[in-house]
ZAVEX-404039 format. One record per residue (C-alpha): residue in three letters; x, y, z. Coordinates in steps of 0.02 Angstrom, whole numbers, plus 50000, padded with zeros to 5 digits. Layout:
N
<rec r="ALA" x="X" y="Y" z="Z"/>
...
# end
This chain:
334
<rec r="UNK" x="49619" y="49485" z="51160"/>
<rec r="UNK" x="49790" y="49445" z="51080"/>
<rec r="UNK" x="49825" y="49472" z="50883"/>
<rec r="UNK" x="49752" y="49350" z="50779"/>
<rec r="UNK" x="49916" y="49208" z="50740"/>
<rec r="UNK" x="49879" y="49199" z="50569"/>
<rec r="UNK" x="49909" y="49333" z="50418"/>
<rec r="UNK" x="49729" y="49401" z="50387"/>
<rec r="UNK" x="49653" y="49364" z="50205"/>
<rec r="UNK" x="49524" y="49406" z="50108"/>
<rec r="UNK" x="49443" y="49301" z="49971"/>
<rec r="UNK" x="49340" y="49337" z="49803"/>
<rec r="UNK" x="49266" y="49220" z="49673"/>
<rec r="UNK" x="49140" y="49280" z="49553"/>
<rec r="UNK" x="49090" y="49119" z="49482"/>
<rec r="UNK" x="49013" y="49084" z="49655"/>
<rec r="UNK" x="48872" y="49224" z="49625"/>
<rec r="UNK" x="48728" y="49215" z="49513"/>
<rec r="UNK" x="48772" y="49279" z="49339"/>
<rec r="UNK" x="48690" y="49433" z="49328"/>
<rec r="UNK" x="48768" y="49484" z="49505"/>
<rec r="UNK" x="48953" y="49458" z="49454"/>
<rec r="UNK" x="49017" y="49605" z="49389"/>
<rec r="UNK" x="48896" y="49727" z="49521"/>
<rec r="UNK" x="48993" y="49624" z="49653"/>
<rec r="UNK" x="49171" y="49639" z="49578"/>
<rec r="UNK" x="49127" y="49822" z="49544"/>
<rec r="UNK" x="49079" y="49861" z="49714"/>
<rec r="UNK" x="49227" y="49757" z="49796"/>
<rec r="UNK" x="49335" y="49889" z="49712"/>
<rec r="UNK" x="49236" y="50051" z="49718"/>
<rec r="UNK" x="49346" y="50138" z="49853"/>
<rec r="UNK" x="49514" y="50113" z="49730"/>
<rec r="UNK" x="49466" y="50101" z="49555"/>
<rec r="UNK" x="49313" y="50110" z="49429"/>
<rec r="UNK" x="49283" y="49921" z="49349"/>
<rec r="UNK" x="49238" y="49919" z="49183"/>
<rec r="UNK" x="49180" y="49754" z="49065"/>
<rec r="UNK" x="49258" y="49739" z="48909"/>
<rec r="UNK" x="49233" y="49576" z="48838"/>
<rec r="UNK" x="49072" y="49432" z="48852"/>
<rec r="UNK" x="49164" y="49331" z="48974"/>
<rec r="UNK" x="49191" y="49425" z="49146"/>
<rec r="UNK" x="49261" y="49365" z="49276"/>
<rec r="UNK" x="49375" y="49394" z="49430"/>
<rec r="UNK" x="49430" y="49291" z="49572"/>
<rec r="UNK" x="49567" y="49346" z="49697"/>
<rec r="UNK" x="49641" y="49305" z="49863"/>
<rec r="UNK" x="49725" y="49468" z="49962"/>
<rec r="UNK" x="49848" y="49457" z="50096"/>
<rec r="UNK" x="49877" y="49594" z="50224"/>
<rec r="UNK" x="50039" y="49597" z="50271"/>
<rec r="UNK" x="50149" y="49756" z="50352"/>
<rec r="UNK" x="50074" y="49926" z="50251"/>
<rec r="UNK" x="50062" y="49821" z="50102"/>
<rec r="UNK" x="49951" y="49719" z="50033"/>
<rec r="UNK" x="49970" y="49557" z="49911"/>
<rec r="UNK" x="49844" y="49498" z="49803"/>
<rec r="UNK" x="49846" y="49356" z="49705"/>
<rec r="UNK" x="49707" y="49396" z="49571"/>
<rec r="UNK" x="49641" y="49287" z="49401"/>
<rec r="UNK" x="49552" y="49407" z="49293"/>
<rec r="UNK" x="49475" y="49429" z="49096"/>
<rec r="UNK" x="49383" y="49531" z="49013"/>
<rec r="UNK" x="49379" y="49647" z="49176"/>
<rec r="UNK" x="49480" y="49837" z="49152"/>
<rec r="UNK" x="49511" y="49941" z="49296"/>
<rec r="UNK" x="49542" y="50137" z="49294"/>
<rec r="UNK" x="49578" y="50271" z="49396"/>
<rec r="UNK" x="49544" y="50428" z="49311"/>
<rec r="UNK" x="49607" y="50623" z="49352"/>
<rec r="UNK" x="49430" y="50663" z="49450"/>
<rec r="UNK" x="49439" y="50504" z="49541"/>
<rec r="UNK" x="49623" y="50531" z="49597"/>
<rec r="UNK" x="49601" y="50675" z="49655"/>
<rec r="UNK" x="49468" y="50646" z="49767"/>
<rec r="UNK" x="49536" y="50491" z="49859"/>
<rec r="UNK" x="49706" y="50554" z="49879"/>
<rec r="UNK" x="49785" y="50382" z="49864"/>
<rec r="UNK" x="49991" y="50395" z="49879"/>
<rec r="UNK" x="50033" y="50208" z="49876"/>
<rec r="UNK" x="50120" y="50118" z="49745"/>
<rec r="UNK" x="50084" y="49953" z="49655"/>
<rec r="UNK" x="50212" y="49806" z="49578"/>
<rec r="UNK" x="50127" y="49695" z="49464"/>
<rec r="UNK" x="50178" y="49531" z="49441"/>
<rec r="UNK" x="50143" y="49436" z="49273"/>
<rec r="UNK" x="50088" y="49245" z="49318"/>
<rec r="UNK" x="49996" y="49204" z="49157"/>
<rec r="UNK" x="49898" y="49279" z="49015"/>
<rec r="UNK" x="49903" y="49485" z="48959"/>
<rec r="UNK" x="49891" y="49619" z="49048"/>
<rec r="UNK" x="49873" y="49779" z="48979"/>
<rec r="UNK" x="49933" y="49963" z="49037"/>
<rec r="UNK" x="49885" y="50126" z="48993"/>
<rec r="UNK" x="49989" y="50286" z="49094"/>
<rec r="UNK" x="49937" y="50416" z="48979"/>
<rec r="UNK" x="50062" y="50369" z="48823"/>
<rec r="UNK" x="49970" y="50223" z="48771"/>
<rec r="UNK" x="49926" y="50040" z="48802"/>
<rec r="UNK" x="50067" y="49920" z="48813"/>
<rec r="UNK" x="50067" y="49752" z="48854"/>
<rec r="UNK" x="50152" y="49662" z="49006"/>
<rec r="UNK" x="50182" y="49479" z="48972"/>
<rec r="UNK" x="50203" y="49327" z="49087"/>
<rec r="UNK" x="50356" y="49354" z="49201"/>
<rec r="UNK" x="50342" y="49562" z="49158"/>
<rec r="UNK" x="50342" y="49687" z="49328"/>
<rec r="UNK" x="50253" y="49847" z="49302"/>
<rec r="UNK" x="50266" y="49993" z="49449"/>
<rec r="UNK" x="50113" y="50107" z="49447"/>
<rec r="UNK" x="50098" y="50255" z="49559"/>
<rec r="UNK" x="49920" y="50256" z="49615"/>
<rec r="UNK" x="49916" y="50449" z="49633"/>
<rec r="UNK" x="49917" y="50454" z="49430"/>
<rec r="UNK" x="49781" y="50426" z="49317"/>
<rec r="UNK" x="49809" y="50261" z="49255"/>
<rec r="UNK" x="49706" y="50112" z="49144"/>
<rec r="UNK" x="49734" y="49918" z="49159"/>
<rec r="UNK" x="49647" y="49759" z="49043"/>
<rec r="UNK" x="49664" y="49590" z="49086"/>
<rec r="UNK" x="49636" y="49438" z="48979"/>
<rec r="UNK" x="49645" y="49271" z="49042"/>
<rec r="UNK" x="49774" y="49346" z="49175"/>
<rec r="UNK" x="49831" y="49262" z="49306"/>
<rec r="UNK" x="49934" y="49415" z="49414"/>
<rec r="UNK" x="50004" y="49456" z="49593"/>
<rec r="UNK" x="49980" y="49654" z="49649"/>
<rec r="UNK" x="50099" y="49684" z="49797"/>
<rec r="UNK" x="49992" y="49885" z="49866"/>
<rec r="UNK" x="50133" y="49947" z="49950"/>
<rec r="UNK" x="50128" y="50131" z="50044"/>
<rec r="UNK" x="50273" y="50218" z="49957"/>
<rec r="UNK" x="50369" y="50261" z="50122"/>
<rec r="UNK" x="50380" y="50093" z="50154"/>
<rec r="UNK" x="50445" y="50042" z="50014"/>
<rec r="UNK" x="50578" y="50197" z="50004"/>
<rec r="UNK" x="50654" y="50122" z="50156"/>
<rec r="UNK" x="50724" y="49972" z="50041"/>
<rec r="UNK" x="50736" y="50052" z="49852"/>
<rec r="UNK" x="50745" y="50260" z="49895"/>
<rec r="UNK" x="50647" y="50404" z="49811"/>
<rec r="UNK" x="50552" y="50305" z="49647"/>
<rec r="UNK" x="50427" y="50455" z="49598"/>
<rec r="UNK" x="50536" y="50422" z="49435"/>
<rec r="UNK" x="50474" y="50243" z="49398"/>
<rec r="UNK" x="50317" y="50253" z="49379"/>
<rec r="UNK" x="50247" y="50154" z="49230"/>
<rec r="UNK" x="50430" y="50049" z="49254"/>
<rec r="UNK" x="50431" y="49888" z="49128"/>
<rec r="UNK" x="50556" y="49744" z="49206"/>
<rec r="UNK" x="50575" y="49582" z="49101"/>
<rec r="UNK" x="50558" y="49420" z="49151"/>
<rec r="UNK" x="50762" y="49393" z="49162"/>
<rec r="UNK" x="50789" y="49566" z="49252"/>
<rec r="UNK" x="50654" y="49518" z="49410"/>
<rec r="UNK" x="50666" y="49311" z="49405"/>
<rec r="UNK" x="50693" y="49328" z="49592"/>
<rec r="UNK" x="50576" y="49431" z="49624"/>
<rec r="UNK" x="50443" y="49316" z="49531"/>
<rec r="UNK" x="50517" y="49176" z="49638"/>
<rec r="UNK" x="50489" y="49245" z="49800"/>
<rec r="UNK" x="50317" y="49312" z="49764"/>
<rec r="UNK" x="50271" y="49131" z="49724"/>
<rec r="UNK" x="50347" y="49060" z="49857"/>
<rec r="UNK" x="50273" y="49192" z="49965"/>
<rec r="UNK" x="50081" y="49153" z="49895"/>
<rec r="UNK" x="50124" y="48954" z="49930"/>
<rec r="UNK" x="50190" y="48987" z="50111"/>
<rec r="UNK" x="50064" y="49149" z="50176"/>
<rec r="UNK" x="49927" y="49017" z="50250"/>
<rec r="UNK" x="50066" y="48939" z="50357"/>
<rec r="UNK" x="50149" y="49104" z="50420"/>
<rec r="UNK" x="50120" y="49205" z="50583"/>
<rec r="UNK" x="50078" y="49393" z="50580"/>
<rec r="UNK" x="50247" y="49409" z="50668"/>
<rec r="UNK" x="50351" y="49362" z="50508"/>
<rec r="UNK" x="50245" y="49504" z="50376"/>
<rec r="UNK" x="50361" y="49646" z="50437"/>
<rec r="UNK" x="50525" y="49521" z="50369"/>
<rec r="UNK" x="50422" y="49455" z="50210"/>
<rec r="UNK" x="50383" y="49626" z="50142"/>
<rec r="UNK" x="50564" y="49696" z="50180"/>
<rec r="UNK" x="50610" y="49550" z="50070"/>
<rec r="UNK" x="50498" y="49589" z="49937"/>
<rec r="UNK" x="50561" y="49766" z="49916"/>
<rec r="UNK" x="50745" y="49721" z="49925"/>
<rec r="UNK" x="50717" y="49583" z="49770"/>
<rec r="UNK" x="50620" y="49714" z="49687"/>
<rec r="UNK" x="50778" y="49840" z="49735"/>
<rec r="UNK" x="50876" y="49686" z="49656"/>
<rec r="UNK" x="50776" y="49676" z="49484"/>
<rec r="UNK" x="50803" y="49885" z="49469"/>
<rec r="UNK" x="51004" y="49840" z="49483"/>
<rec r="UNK" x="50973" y="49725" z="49374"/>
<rec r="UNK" x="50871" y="49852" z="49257"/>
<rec r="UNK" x="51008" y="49931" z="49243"/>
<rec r="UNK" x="50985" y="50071" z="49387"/>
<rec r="UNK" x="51128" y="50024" z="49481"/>
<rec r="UNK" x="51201" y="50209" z="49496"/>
<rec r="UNK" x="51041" y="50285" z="49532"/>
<rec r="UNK" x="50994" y="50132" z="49663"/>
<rec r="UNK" x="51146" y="50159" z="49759"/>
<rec r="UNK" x="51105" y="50326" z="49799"/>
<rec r="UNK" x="50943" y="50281" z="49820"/>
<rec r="UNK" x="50978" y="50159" z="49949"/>
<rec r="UNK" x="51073" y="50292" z="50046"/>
<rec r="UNK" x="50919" y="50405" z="50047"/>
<rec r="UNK" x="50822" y="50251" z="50093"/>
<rec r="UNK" x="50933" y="50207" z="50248"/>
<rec r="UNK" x="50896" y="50408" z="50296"/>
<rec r="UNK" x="50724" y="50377" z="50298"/>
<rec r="UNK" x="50730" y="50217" z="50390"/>
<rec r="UNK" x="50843" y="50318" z="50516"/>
<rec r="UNK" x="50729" y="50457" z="50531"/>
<rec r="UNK" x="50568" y="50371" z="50527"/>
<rec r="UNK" x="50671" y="50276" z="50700"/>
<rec r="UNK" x="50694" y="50438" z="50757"/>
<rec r="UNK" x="50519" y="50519" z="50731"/>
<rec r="UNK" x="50437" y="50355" z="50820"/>
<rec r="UNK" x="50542" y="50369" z="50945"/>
<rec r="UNK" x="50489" y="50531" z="50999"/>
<rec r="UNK" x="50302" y="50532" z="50951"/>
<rec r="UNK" x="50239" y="50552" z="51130"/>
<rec r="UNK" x="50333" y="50712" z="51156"/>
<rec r="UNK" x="50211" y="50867" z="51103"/>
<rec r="UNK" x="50328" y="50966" z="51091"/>
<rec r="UNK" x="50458" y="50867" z="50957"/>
<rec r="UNK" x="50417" y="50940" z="50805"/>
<rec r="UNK" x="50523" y="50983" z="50607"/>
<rec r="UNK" x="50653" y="51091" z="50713"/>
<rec r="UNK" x="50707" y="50977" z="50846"/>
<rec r="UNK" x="50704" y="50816" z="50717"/>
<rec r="UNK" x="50838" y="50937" z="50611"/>
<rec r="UNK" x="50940" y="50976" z="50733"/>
<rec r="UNK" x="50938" y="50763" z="50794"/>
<rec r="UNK" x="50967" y="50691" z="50621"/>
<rec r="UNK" x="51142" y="50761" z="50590"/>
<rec r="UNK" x="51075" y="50767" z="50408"/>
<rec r="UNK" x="51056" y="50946" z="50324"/>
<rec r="UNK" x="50866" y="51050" z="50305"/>
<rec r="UNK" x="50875" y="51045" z="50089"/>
<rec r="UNK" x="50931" y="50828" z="50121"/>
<rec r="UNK" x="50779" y="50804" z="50238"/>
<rec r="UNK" x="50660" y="50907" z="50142"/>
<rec r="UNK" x="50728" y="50822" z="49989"/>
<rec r="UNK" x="50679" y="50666" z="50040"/>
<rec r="UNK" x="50524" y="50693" z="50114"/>
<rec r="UNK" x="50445" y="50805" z="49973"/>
<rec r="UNK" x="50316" y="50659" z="49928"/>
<rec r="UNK" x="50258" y="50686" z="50097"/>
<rec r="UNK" x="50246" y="50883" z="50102"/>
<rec r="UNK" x="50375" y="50904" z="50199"/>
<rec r="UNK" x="50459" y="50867" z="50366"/>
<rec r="UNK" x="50303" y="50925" z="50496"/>
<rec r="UNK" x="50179" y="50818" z="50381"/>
<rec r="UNK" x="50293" y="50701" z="50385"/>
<rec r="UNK" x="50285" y="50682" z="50599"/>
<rec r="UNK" x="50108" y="50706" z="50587"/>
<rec r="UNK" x="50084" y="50572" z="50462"/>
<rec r="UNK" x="50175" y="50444" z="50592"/>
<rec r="UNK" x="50081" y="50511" z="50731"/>
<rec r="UNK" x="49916" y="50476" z="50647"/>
<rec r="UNK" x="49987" y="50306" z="50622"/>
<rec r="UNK" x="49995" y="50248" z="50801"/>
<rec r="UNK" x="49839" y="50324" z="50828"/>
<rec r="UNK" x="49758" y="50228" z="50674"/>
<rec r="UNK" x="49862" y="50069" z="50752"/>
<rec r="UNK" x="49808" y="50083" z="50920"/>
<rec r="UNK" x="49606" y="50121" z="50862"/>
<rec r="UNK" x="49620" y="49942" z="50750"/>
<rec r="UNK" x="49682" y="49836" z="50901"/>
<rec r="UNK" x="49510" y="49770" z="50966"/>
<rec r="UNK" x="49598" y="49761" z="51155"/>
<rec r="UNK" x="49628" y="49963" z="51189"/>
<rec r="UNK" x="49520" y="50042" z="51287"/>
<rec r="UNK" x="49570" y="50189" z="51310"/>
<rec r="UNK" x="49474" y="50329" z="51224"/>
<rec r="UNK" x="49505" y="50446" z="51062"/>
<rec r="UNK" x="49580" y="50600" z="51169"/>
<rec r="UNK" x="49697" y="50462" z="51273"/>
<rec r="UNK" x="49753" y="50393" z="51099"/>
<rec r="UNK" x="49791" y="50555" z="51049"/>
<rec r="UNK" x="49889" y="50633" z="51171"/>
<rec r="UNK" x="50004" y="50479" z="51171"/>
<rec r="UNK" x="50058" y="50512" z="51005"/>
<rec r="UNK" x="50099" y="50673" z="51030"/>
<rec r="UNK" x="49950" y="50758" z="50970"/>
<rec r="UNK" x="49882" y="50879" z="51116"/>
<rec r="UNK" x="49724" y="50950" z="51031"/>
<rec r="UNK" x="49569" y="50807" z="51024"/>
<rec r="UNK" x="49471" y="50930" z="50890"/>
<rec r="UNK" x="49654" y="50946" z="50787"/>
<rec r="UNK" x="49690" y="50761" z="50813"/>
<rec r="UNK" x="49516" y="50718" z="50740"/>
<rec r="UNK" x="49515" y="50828" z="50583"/>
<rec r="UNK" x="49686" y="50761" z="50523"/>
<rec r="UNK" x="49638" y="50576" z="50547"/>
<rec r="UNK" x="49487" y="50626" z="50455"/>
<rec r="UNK" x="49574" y="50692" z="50307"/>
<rec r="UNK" x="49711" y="50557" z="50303"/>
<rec r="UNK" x="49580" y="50398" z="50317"/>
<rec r="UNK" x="49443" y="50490" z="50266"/>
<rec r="UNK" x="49342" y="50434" z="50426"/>
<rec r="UNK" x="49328" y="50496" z="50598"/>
<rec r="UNK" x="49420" y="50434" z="50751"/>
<rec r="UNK" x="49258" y="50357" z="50839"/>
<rec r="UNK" x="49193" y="50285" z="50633"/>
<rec r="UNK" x="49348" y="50184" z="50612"/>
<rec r="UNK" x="49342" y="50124" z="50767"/>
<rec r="UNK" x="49194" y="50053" z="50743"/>
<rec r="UNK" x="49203" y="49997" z="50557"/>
<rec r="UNK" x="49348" y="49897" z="50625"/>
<rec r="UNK" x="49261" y="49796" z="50757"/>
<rec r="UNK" x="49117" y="49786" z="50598"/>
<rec r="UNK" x="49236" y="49697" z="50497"/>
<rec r="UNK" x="49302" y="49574" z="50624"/>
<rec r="UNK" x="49143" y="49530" z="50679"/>
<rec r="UNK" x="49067" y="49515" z="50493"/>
<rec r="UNK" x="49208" y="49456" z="50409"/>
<rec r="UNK" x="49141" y="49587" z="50255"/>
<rec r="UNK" x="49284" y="49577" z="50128"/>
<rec r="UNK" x="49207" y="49757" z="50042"/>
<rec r="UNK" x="49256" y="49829" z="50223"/>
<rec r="UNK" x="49397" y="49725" z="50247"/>
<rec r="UNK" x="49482" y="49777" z="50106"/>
<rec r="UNK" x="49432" y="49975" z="50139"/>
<rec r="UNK" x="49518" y="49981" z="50299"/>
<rec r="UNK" x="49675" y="49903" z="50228"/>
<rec r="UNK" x="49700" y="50012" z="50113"/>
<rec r="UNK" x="49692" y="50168" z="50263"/>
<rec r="UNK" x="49846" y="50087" z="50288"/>
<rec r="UNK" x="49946" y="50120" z="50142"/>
<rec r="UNK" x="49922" y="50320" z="50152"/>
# end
């Protein structure tokens, strides 16, 4: 079986349910990221998501609807992914822990998921690009600093433009073109920082950014090899210990760091319906020699065993369940 042509979607409406079903549904769609909360007599949420590469896009109309993701909850799901939250139409409201403010049509806000964090929407119309933070760090650098990040319309017009475009054109594409699409999302975004008024701080961002595009090369590279491991990618990268563990400290470090992109092929090869090789083959491909070890650490990343997500994913393609859908995606942006 080849990979489906087409980018893979996932569609909401809850005007298509009975009334008294609405919210439950919305509520449940979201249970694995956020608590949903009603705050006004009209409810209502509708949404098309887009996977596309470690990132997801969601084009979402919302009111009366608040989401939050409080210290307890944050703590238990261990989300590390970031989200950029485009303004179409209507109000959208923030809270980050200094108070509610209110992002207006054209208005970006950058939220790091791994921090307790509020939203309201009102008659919004809005496009979430859920991005895993490495991936974006290849583009923009470190941005542990920006979280809770206002731009203005003026400062990420491009950005807007693209996203649009991007929403317009994603039912045409082929899975082949995501990789390119999201690169380009998080360079305009890089853009509208500049533009911000980061410049200084981007440039050196982009540096560290191009090291950890370089290194992730090298670490994929070498994956198979059991015995590559924080010493041997040191002494390869040319770049000093204090730059690599620098870099890498959102990801504990530079041996969490290779085990992170093993467990990534592995996760990779268990979603591809045509591998049929088993958990311990899998496993040992990516470098990872011990089944019982390899299983525990998939476990705690995607917070399901090997043989579970294996099966969930063949669940989902057979069932089309967007609840399950959507849960697996997100694995992806740990």
């Amino acid at each position: 079986m080849t990979a489906p042509e087409a980018p893979e979607r996932v569609s909401f409406d809850s005007t298509a349910l009975p009334p008294n079903e609405r919210i439950d549904r919305y509520r449940a769609l979201y249970a694995l990221g956020a608590d949903v909360t009603q705050i006004g007599p009209d409810p209502r949420a509708a949404f098309e998501a887009w996977r596309l590469d470690r990132a997801l896009l969601y084009d979402r109309r919302l009111n009366d609807i608040s989401h939050s993701r409080g210290e307890q909850r944050v703590g238990r799901d261990g989300f590390t992914h970031w989200t950029v939250t485009l303004v179409f139409e209507g109000l959208l409201q923030v809270d980050i822990g200094d108070g509610i403010r209110d992002i207006k049509a054209g208005e970006v806000v950058l939220v790091d998921v791994s921090r307790a964090t509020r939203n309201m929407m009102r008659d919004a119309r809005i496009a979430t690009l859920a991005i895993a933070q490495d991936r974006i760090e290849e583009t923009v650098g470190p941005i542990g600093a920006l979280h809770g990040l206002v731009l203005t319309a003026d400062q990420c017009r491009l950005y807007a433009d693209f996203v649009q475009s991007l929403l317009s054109n994603l039912p045409n594409m082929k899975t082949s073109s995501l990789p390119a699409a999201t690169s380009a999302l998080c360079t305009l975004l890089k853009v509208a920082l500049e533009t911000y008024g980061l410049h200084d701080t981007i440039v050196e961002a982009g540096r560290d950014g191009r090291r950890l595009s370089q290194l992730r090369t090298l670490v994929d590279g070498r994956l198979g090899d059991p015995d590559f491991d924080a010493e041997t990618a040191i002494a390869e990268t040319g770049v000093s210990r204090a730059t690599l563990y620098r870099l890498l400290r959102p990801q504990q470090g530079l041996a969490a760091f290779i085990l992170a992109r093993r467990l990534e092929q592995v996760r990779r090869a268990l979603s591809n319906p045509a591998e049929r090789r088993s958990f311990a083959e899998i496993a040992l491909d990516a470098g990872l020699v011990t089944e019982s070890h390899a299983s525990r650490a998939f476990l705690a990343r995607y917070g399901l065993r090997p043989g579970g997500y294996r099966t969930a994913v063949a669940t989902a393609m057979a069932e089309t369940d967007p609840i399950e859908q959507i849960r697996l995606w997100q694995q992806e942006l740990r």
